[in-house]
N, C-alpha and C positions, 0 to 999 in steps of 0.2 A: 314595402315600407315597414311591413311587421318584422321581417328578417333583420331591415339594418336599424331598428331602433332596438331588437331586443341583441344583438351584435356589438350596437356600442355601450349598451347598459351592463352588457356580461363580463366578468372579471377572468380573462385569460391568461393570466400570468402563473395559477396552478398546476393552469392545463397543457403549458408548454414546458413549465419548467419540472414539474411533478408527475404528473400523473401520463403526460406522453412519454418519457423516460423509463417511468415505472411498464408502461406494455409493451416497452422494447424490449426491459431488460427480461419481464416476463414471458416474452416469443423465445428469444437469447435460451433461456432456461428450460421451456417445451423440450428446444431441438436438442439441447444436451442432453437431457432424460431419453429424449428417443434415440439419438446415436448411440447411448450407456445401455441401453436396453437392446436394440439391434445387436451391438457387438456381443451383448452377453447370448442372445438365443444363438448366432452362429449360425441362422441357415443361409445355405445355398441354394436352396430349390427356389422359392420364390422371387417374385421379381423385386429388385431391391426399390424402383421407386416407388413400386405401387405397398411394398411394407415399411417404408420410409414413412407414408402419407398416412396409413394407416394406423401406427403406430402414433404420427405423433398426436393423431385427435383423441387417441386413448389415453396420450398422459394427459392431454390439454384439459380433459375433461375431470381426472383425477384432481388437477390443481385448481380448475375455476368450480369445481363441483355443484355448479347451478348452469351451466352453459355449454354446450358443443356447437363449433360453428362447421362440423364435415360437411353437409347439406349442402349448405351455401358455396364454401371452398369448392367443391369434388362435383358437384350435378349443376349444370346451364340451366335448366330449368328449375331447379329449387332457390338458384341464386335470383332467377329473372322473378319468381313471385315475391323471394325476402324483398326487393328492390320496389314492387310493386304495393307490396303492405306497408312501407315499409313508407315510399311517395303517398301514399293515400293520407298516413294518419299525419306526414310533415304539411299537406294542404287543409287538412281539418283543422289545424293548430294557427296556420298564416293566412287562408282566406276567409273572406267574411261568409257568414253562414250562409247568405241566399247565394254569393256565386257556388260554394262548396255544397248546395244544391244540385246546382244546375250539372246533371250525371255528365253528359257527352264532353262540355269542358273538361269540366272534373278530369273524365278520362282521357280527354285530349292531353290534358297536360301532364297529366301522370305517366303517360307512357311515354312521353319527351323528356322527362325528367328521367325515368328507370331508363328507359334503352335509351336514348337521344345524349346525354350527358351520364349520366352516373358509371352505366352499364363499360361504354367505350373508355373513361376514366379509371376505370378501378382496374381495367384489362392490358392498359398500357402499363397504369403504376406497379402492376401483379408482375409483367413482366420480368423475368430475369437478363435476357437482352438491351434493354430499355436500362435496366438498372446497372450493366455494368456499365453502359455509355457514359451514365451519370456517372460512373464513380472515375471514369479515366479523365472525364470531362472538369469535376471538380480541385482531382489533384494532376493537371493537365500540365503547370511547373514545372513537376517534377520528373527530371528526367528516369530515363530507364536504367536501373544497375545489371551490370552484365552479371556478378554474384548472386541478386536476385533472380534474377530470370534463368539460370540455369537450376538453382533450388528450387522453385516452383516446376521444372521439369523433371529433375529426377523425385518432387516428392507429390507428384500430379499420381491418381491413380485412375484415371480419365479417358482410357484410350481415344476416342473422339478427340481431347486434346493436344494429347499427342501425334496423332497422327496427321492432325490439322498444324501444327508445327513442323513438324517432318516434310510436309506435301510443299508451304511454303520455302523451308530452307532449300528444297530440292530446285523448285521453279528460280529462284533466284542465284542459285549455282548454278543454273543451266545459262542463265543469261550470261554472270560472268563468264563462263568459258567460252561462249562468243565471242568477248569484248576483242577487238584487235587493239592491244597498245603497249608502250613501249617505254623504254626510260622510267622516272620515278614510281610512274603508276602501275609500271607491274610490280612493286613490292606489296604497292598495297592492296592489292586485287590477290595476288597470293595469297596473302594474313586473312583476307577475308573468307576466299575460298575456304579455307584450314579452318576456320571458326563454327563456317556452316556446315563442313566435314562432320566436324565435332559433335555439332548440335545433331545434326542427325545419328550419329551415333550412341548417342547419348538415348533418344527416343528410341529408336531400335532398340536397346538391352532394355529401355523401359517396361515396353509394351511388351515384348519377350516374359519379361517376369512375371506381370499382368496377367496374361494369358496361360500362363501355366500354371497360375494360383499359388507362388512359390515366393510371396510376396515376403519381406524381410526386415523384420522387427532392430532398426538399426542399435536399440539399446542389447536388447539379447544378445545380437552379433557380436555385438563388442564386448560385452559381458566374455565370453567365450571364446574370444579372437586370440588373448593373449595381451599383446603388450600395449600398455594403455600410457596419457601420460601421466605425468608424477606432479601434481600442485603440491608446492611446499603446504606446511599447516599453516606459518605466519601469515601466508596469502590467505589461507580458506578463514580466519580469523576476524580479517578486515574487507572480505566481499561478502556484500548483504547474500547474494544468489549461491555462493557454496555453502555460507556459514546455515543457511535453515536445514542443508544436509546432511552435515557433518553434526547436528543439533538433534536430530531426530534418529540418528543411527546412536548417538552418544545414550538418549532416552532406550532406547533398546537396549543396552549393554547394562545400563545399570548407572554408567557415567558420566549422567546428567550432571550433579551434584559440582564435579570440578569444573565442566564447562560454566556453569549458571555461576561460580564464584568467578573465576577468570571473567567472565563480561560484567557482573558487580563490580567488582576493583576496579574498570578499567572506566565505570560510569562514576563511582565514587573518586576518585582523581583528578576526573574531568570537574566534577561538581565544588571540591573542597578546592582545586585552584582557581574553580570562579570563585567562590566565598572568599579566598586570603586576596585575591587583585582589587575583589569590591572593595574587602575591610583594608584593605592599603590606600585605597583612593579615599575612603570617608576619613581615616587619619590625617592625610596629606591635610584635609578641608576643617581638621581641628574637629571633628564627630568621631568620640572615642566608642565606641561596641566590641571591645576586645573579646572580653568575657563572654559575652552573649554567644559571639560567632562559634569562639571555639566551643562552647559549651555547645552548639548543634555541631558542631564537626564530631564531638566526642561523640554523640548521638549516634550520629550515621554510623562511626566505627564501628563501636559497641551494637548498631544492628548488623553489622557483617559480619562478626565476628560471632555474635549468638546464633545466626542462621546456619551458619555454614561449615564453623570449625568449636564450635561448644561441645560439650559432652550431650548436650539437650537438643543439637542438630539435627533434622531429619528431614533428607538423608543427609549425612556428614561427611565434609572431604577430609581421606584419609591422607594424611601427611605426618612427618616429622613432630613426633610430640614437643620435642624440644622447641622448634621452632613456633610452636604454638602457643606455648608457657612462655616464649619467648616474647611474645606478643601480645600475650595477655600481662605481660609483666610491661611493658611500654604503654600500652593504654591506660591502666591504674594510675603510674606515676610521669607520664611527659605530656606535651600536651601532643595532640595528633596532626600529622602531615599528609599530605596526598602521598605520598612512597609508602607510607606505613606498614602499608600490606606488598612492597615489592619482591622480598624476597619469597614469600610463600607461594605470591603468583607464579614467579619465576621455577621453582618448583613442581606446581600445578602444572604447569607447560611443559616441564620435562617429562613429566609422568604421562601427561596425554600425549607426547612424541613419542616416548622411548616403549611404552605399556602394550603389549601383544594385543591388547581387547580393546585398543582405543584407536589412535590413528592407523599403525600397520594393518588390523584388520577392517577398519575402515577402508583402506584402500582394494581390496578384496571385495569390495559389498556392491552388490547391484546398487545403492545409492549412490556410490561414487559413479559409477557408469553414467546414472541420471545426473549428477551433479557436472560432470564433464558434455553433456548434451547442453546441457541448459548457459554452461560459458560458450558454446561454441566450440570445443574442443574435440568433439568423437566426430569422426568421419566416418563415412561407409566406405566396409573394407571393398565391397563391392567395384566400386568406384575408384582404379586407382589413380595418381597423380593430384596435387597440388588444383584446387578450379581457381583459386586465387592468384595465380601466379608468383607463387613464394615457393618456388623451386629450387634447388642449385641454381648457379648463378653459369652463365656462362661467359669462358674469360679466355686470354690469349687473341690469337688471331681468329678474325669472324670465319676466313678460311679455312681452321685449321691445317695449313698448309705451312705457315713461318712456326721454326721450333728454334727459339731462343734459349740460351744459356746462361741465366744472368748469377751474378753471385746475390745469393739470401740477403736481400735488404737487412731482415731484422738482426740480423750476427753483426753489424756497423757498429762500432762503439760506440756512447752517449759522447767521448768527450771529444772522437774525431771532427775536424773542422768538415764538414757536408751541406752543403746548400742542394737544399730540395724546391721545385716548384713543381707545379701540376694544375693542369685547367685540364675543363671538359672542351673537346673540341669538336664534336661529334655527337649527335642522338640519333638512333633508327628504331624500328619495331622487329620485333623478331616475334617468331613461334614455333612453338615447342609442343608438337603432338598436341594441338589445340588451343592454347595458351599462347596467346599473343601477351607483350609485355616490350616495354623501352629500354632500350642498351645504351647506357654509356659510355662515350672514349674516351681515355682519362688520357691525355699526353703528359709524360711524366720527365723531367730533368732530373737529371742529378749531377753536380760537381764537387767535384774534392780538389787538395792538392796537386794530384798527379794525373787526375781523367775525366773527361764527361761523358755522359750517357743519355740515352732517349730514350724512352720505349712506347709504347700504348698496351692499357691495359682497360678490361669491359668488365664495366660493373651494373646493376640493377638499384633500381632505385631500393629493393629491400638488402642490400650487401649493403649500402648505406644508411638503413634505419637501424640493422644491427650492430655495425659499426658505432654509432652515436651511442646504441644505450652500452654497450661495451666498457668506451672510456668513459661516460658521466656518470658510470657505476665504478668506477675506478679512479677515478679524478672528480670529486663533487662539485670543485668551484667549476667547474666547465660546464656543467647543467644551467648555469643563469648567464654564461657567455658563449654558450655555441646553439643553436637554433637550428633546426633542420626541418627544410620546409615542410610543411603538415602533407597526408593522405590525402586525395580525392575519390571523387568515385573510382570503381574499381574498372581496370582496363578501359582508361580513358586515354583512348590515343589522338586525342586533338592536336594538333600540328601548334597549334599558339600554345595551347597549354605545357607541351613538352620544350617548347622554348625558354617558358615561365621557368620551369622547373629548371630546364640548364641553368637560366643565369642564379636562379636562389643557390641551387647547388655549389656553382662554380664561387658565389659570393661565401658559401660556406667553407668551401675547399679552402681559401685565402686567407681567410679567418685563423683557421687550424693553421695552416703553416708559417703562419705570423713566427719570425724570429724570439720575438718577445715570449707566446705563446709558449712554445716550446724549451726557452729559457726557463721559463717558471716552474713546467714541468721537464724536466727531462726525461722521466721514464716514457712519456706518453708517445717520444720518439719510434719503441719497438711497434706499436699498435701502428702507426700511419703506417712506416715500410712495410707491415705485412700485410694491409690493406692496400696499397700502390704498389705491390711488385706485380710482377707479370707472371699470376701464377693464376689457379683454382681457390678463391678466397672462401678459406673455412669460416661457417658460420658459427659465432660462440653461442649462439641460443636459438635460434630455428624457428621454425615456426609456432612451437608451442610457447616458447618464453613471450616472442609477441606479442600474442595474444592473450598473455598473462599481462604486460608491458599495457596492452589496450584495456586491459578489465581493472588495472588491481591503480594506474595512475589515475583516471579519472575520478576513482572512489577516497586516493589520495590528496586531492587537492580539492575536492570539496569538505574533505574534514581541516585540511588547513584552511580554507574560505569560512567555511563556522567557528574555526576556533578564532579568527582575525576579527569577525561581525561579534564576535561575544566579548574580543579586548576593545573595539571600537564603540560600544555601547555608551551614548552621550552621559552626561553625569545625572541630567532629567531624568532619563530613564535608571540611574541605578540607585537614585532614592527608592526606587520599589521593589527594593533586591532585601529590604528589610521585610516585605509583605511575602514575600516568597519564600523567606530563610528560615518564616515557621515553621513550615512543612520539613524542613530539612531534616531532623530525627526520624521521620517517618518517610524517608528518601528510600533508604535500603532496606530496608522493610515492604513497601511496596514495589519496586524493582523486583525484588527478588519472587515476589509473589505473582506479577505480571508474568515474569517468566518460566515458573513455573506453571502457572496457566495457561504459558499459550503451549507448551509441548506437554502436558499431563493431558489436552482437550477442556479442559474444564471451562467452561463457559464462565461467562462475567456473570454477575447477582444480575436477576432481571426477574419480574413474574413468570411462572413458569406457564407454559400452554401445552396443549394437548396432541398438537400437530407439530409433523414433520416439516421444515422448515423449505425440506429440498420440494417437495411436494405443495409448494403454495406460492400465491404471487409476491412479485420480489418486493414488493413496500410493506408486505404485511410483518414479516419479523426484523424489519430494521430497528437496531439498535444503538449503533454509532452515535457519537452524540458530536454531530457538525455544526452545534452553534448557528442553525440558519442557516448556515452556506451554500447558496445554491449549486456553485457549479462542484462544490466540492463532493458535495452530495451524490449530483448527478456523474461526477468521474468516480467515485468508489461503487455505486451500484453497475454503472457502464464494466467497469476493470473489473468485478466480481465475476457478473457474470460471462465479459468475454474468454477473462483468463481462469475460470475456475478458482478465484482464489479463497472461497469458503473452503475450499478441503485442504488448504496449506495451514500452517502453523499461527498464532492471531499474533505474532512477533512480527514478520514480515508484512501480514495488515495494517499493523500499527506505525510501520516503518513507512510502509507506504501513502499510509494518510497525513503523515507528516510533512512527507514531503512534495505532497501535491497542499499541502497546506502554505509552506515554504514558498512553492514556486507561484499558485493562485495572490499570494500575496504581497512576493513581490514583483509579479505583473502587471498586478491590477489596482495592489492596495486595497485599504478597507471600502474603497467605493466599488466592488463588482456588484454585489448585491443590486446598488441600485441602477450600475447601469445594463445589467439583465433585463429589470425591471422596466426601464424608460424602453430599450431594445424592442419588448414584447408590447408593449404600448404602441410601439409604434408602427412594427408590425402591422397593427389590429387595427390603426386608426384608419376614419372612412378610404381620405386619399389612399392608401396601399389597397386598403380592401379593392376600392374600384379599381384601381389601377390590375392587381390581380386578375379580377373578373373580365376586363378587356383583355387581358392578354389570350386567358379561356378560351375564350373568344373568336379572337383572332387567329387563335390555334384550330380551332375545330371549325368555326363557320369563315374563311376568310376571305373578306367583301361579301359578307352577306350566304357564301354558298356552303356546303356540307365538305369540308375535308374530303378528301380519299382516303379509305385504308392504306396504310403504309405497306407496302409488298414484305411478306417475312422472309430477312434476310440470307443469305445461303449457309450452313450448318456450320462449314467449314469456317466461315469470316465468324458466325457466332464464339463458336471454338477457340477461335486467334482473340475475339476479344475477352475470352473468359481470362485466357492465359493471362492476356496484359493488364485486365482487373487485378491481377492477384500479383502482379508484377509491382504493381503501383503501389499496392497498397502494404505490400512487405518491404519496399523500397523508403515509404513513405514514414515507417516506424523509426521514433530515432533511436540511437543509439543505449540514450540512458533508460529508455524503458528495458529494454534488456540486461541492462545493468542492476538493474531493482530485480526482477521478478524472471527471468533468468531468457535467455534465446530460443530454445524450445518453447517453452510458455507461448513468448511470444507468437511466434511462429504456428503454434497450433490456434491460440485463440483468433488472429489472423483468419486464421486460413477454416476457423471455423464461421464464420461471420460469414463468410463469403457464400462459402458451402451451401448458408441457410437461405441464401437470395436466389440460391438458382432450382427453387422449386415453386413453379408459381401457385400451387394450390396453396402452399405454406404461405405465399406473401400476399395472397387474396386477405388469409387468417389478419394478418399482421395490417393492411390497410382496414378491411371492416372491423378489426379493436380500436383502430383511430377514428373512424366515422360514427361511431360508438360511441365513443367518450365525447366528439366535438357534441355531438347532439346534446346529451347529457349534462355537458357543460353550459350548451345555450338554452335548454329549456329544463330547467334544475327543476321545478314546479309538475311536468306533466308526465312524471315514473315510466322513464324511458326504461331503465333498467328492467321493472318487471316483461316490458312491455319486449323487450328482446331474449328475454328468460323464454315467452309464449311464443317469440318468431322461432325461437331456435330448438322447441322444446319436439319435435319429430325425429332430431337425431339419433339416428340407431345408437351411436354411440352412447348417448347420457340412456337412452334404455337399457342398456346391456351394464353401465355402470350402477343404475337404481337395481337392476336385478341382483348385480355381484355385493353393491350395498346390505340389498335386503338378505340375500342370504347366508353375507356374515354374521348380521347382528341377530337371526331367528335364532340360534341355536342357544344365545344369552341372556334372551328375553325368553326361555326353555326354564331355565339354572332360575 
């Protein structure tokens, strides 16, 4: 009765939304200091998990500096008496004195409580097997990507997992080639065969590399490989993930100065055509502000113009004097426009294209290497072939056996009388040196005058996504009337699905050949013939433009979606565009200084403290100012510390907290907060609690009797299920986080998460910091805290730390 009245009296809404986040994100941070430190000593001789373990109670203890929990973690018998001291003083506190008397109770129930329940709980949850069940279990939806699941193979450094892949793929080839059958099904028992071919090949060169410690740093390799690809600059300009590269190498050079105006201008344009569309609409409404507006728009110029091209700029972009005097002579006497400053930009941009010390040498710089990592763009040369199936295309007869002689579709004249049709009549799978992927059979008519023709010709569904951006780069009005049906997962050879795609396809093919269509354009005639003839269809952009095509449009149509949400702004709200257009003189001013702040390092004004920031728990130097916001909160500490992004630029910080602002809000609206709040209330209320403790219950004692141990599982199945942990959960990332904070990022902070669950002494750590705080939480009043300082205070570790303490600070206390 003591427990559930001081349970519902206890305000748990800090401790799930604050302070349990806060020692996640601090476990999170441990284990990155001990990987940053392992990789820095470099040895080989030791066993890696036993300096894993070791190491990370050493930082753990640097950063909690009152606490080491090794003991407990690392030794059965120091855990069994923490549990036991630990039961004793939680029954001093909830039974009444004369039964917490009575000894043999006493210890009767204490040791039901440490080993009976706590002991078999904290062993299960410590588990790393246990945990990846949960995690396949929870995103259990989500299917498997065949792109994920081969990355997670070649970037496994695991042999155990590997091999535990490999022993699988092996057993289930062998079955196949048992199979007796016949007609349709042996194509697809072929395609599969060739898949697990793959995959086990794929593990062999792995584990090969592994083993001969000849492991290969895929940025270096490429660095040194030679031919890399080429992102124009206009692309690297308007993606968040290139632009902090091309930002920080600019900062090296010296040529920060024109970058940092170039993204002024281009925020000053945005801002002074919202100010003229506001001040056009309070006209329209007879509310005259002419004067006011322009007099901050003059403002803002006059700040970009002192910062950046004044004689008094530092640093100053060097440009065309004329053009500057030019421009200092239109600000005096006209009033100012959003173009104002175009030409110069335009110049600035030449300068950082054309300039040996800007982008050309940029392209030369291990950042560009990292910068092409993080789009997705560098492959391991190791690794040859396409894993996506964006190969050449294959075309002609499936046989190669029919050699037709047609005449060159695209040499037809525009104004010869030709009737073209073409449907798909045909889908199959093919594979290619392990790449399976769908073929299509285009039947093709043609009539003229004087002949008709047929032919068939095989296309991929990627000869038709390069086709589309082809002509809608060539023909604009086609971009809003031709549609080509979206990507799926990767190598999804579902038999309905590939019918889907036929008929979208073929509804597209009809589209385009539309008489009218082609009337309108007539140029766009040569591109279909040489897309429908019966040749080898050249691809006009390849694989890299695609995925420039995938990185650089999404980034493009959510800045049209903000610039639509800023003209759709009700008139309600733009009466308070007069509370905001004070600040507007001191727009470019502060701009300009954010961005130099975030690539000069210079931290924001805050009290200054004394400690290292990386070296301490992750709530204690937050400075973000979230307004409250819970989840917002808890996703930028979460994203800090899974992706590292204290050591990136405080540009892409800010970019990113905006837009998990953006998207929290229009989720959820301004009611998350409180429905967090009801959420954790509800949680905690009696009903769940008990309902909870039945389940316990049921779990461990069921009808009354002691569970069994669960038998531990066989190495090989543990193995398979790590993989497809890791499958899931890089499958499970979307797209646009990769788009923010770049696919390697990704990809490692992933896969470092993961990493940190499969060491169960590390997640013993990580459950007793929660049983920690729950306490702490429920009995605020009885200095749990000191009181785990003296359970934990035997750790060799925090001794060897008070040692290395003390014999820093002798020599100062000498002085």
């Amino acid at each position: 009765m003591s427990f559930t009245n001081r349970s519902k009296e206890t305000d748990w809404q800090p401790y799930f939304t604050t302070r349990l986040v806060d020692d996640f994100g601090t476990h999170l941070r441990v284990f990155r200091k001990t990987q940053q430190r392992i990789a820095e000593k470099g040895n080989q001789m030791k066993d890696q998990a036993e300096e894993l373990v070791d190491t990370f109670f050493e930082v753990e203890v640097e950063m909690e500096k009152e606490v080491c929990r090794d003991l407990v973690c690392t030794s059965p018998k120091d855990e069994e008496g923490f549990l036991r001291d630990l039961c004793e003083v939680l029954l001093y506190i909830l039974l009444p004195p004369g039964d917490f008397q009575n000894k043999i109770m006493r210890y009767f129930v204490r040791e039901i409580l440490s080993r009976g329940i706590l002991l078999p709980l904290i062993n299960q949850l410590s588990d790393p097997d246990y945990i990846n069940q949960c995690v396949i279990w929870m995103i259990r939806d989500s299917n498997c990507n065949y792109e994920a699941f081969m990355n997670i193979i070649k970037l496994s450094d695991n042999i155990g997992e590997l091999e535990a892949v490999k022993d699988k793929a092996s057993e289930e080839l062998q079955y196949l080639r048992s199979l007796d059958t016949a007609g349709d099904d042996i194509n697809t028992i072929k395609n599969q065969i060739n898949s697990l071919l793959y995959v086990i090949k794929v593990c062999d060169s792995r584990i090969q590399r592994l083993q001969s410690g000849k492991e290969i740093d895929t940025v270096k390799l490429a660095a040194n490989f030679g031919k890399l690809c080429t992102v124009p600059l206009d692309h690297i300009l308007v993606d968040n993930v290139a632009l902090q590269f091309f930002m920080d190498y600019m900062q090296q050079t010296g040529g920060q100065a024109h970058l940092f105006f170039w993204m002024t201008v281009e925020g000053y344009r945005v801002t002074a055509q919202q100010q003229l569309e506001v001040l056009q609409s309070r006209q329209k409404d007879g509310k005259h502000q002419t004067n006011q507006t322009k007099g901050l728009l003059r403002a803002a110029a006059f700040g970009v113009y002192e910062q950046y091209l004044s004689e008094k700029a530092s640093p100053r972009v060097n440009i065309d004097d004329n053009l500057v005097a030019k421009l200092a002579e239109t600000l005096n006497h006209e009033d100012p426009t959003p173009e104002i400053f175009d030409d110069i930009q335009r110049k600035v941009y030449e300068l950082m294209l054309r300039d040996e010390r800007f982008y050309p040498s940029f392209k030369q710089n291990v950042l560009y290497v990292r910068m092409l990592a993080e789009l997705d763009m560098l492959k391991d040369p190791s690794f040859r072939g396409s894993d996506d199936g964006e190969g050449e295309s294959f075309n002609g007869s499936p046989t190669s056996s029919i050699n037709l002689s047609l005449d060159d579709l695209s040499n037809v004249p525009a104004d010869e009388t030709v009737q073209l049709h073409a449907y798909i009549s045909d889908t199959g799978v093919c594979n290619d040196h392990g790449k399976t992927y769908a073929l299509y059979a285009i039947t093709v008519h043609r009539r003229n005058a004087n002949s008709e023709e047929m032919w068939k010709t095989y296309r991929r569904y990627s000869d038709f996504h390069d086709f589309h951006m082809r002509i809608t780069e060539q023909f604009e009005n086609l971009a809003n009337i031709l549609k080509l049906p979206g990507k799926k997962t990767f190598n999804n050879m579902d038999r309905e699905f590939l019918e889907k795609r036929k008929k979208d396809l073929n509804a597209y093919l009809q589209l385009l050949l539309n008489p009218e269509m082609m009337k309108a354009s007539p140029a766009l005639a040569h591109y279909v013939y040489d897309f429908l003839e019966n040749k080898a269809y050249s691809k006009g952009k390849g694989d890299f433009a695609r995925k420039m095509d995938t990185f650089v449009n999404p980034l493009r149509n959510s800045m049209r979606n903000v610039s639509n949400a800023v003209k759709s702004i009700p008139d309600s709200l733009a009466e308070g565009m007069t509370k905001m257009s004070d600040n507007m003189g001191k727009m470019s001013e502060r701009l300009g200084q954010d961005i130099k702040q975030s690539f000069f390092k210079v931290p924001p004004l805050m009290q200054k403290t004394y400690s290292d920031p990386d070296h301490c728990r992750v709530a204690a130097p937050i400075d973000d100012n979230v307004d409250d916001n819970i989840p917002l909160r808890v996703m930028l500490l979460l994203m800090d510390e899974v992706f590292d992004l204290k050591e990136r630029n405080q540009w892409l910080r800010r970019n990113i907290k905006n837009l998990l602002q953006q998207l929290i809000r229009a989720t959820y609206g301004d009611t998350i907060n409180r429905k967090i709040v009801d959420h954790v209330d509800w949680m905690t209320s009696p009903e769940q609690v008990a309902d909870a403790v039945k389940r316990f219950r049921d779990a461990f004692w069921p009808n009354g009797i002691l569970a069994e141990a669960v038998p531990r599982r066989d190495k090989a199945i543990r193995m398979r299920t790590r993989v497809a942990g890791k499958t899931k959960l890089l499958e499970v990332m979307p797209d646009e986080l990769k788009h923010i904070i770049g696919a390697e990022t990704t990809r490692k902070g992933i896969l470092r998460v993961f990493e940190m669950f499969q060491h169960s002494q590390l997640n013993k750590r990580m459950v007793y910091v929660f049983l920690e705080r729950f306490l702490e939480t429920l009995f605020p009043q009885n200095k749990f805290p000191e009181l785990f300082n003296k359970l934990h205070s035997r750790s060799k570790q925090m001794q060897r730390y008070k040692q290395r303490l003390h014999s820093t600070q002798a020599p100062s206390l000498q002085k």
